[in-house]
C-alpha positions as CSV (number, residue, x, y, z in Angstrom):
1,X,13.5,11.5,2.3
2,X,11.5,8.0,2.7
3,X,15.1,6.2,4.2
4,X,15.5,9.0,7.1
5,X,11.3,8.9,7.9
6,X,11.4,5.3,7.7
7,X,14.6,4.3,8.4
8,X,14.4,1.9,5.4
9,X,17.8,0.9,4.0
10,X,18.2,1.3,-0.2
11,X,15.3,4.2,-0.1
12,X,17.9,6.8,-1.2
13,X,17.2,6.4,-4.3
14,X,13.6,6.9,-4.2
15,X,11.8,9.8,-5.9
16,X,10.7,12.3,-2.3
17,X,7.2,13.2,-3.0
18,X,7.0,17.3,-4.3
19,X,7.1,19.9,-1.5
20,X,3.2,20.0,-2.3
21,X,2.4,17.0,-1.5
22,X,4.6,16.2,1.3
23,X,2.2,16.5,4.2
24,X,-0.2,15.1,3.0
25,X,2.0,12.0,2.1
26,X,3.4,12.2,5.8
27,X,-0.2,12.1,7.4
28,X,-1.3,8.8,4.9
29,X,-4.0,10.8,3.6
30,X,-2.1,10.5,0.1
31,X,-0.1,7.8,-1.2
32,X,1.6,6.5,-4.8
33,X,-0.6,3.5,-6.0
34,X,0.8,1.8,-9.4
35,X,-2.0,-0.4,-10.2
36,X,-5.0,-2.0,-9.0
37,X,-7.0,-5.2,-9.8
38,X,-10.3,-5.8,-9.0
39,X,-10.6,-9.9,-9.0
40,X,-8.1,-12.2,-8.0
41,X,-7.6,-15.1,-5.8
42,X,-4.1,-16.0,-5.2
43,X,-3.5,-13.0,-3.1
44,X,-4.9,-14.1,0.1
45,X,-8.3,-15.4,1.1
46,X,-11.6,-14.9,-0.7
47,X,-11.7,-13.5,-3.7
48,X,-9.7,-10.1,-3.0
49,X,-9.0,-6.6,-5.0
50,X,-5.0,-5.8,-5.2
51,X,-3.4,-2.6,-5.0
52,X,-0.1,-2.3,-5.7
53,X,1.5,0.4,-4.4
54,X,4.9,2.4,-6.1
55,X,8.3,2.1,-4.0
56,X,10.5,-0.8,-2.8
57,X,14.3,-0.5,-2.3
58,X,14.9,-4.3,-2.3
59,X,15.6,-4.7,-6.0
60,X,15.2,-8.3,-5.9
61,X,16.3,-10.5,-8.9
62,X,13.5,-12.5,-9.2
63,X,11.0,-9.5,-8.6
64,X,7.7,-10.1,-9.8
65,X,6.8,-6.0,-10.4
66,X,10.1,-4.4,-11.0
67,X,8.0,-1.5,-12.6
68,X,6.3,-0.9,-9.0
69,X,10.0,0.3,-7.4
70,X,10.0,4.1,-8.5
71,X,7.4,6.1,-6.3
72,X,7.5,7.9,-10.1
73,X,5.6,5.0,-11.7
74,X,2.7,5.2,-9.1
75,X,-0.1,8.0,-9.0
76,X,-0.9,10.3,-6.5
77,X,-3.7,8.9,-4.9
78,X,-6.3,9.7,-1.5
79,X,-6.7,7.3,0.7
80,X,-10.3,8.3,1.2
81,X,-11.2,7.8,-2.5
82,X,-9.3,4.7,-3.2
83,X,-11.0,3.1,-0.1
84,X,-14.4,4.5,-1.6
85,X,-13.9,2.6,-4.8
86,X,-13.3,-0.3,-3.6
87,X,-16.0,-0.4,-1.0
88,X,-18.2,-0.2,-4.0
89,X,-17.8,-3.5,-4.5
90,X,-17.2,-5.2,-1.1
91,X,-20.7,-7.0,-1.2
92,X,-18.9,-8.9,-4.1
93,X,-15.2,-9.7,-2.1
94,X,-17.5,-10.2,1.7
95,X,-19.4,-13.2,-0.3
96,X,-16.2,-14.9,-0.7
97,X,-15.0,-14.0,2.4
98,X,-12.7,-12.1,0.6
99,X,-11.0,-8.3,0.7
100,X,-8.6,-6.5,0.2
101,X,-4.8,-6.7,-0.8
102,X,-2.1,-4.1,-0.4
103,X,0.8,-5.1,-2.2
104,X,3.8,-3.3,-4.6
105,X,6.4,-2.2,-4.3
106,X,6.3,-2.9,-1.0
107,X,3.5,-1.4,1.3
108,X,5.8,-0.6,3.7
109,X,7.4,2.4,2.2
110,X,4.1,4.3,2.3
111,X,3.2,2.3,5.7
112,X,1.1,5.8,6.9
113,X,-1.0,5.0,3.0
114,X,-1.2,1.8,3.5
115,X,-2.9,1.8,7.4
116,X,-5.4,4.3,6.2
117,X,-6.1,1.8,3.4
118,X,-6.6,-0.9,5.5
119,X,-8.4,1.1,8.7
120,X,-11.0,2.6,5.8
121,X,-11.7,-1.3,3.9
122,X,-11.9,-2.6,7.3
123,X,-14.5,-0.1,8.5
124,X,-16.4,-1.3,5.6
125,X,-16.5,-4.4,7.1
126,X,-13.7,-6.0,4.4
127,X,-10.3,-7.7,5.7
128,X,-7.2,-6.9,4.7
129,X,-3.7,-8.1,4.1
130,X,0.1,-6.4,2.9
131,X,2.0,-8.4,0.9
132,X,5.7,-6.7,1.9
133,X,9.3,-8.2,1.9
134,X,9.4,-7.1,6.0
135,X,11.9,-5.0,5.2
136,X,11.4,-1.4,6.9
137,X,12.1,0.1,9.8
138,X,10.1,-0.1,13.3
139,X,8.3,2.7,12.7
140,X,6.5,1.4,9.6
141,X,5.6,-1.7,11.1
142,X,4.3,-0.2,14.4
143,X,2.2,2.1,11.9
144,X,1.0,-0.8,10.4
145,X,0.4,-2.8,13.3
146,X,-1.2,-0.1,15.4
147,X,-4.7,-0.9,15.0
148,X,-4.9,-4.7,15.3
């Protein structure tokens, strides 16, 4: 379960990914994305495209996505293909000296999703930033961190 991988306290009640799709959700390759948006400007600098990503054990009271902390209201997404869509538009976001935003949830529930995210925007020449709480364990911020 996400709270003994990650170490993440308040995970236990998380939906674990279906034996299919575990490894594939271990390796990053696959992750649970709730929503995306494609132009906005208040979530770092430039103008950037958002993905919000399922999962967050925090249960804050003043959350601003409370639909975003079941893994089961995201969708099982690659990494490869969601990084192709939004390269598809990165002349628009480098113009701005924008890129890319990974938010939730919190991005550091799926932090092995989330670095392939940011690794593949990045090699398309895109910046990128997580929006997260901090709340996680060392692992998923060494993940995270590992390539900067």
């Amino acid at each position: 379960c996400l709270q003994h991988r990650y170490g993440i306290p308040g995970m236990e009640d998380l939906f674990v990914p279906p034996a299919d799709t575990e490894s594939t959700v271990e390796r990053g390759t696959v992750g649970f994305v709730h929503s995306e948006e494609s132009f906005t400007a208040v979530d770092g600098p430039g103008i950037r495209y958002v993905v919000f990503l399922a999962g967050c054990g925090l249960r804050c009271v003043f959350c601003s996505n409370p639909d975003t902390w079941q893994l089961t209201n995201g969708v099982k997404t690659e990494a490869d293909v969601l990084v192709k869509r939004i390269l598809r538009k990165s002349n628009f976001f480098k113009s701005s000296g924008g890129g890319v935003t990974i938010s939730g949830g919190d991005p550091l529930v799926q932090p092995d999703f989330s670095a392939a995210i940011c690794r593949g925007v990045r090699a398309g020449g895109l910046t990128s930033c997580i929006a997260t709480a901090g709340v996680g364990s060392d692992r998923a911020v060494d993940v995270l961190l590992k390539d900067d």
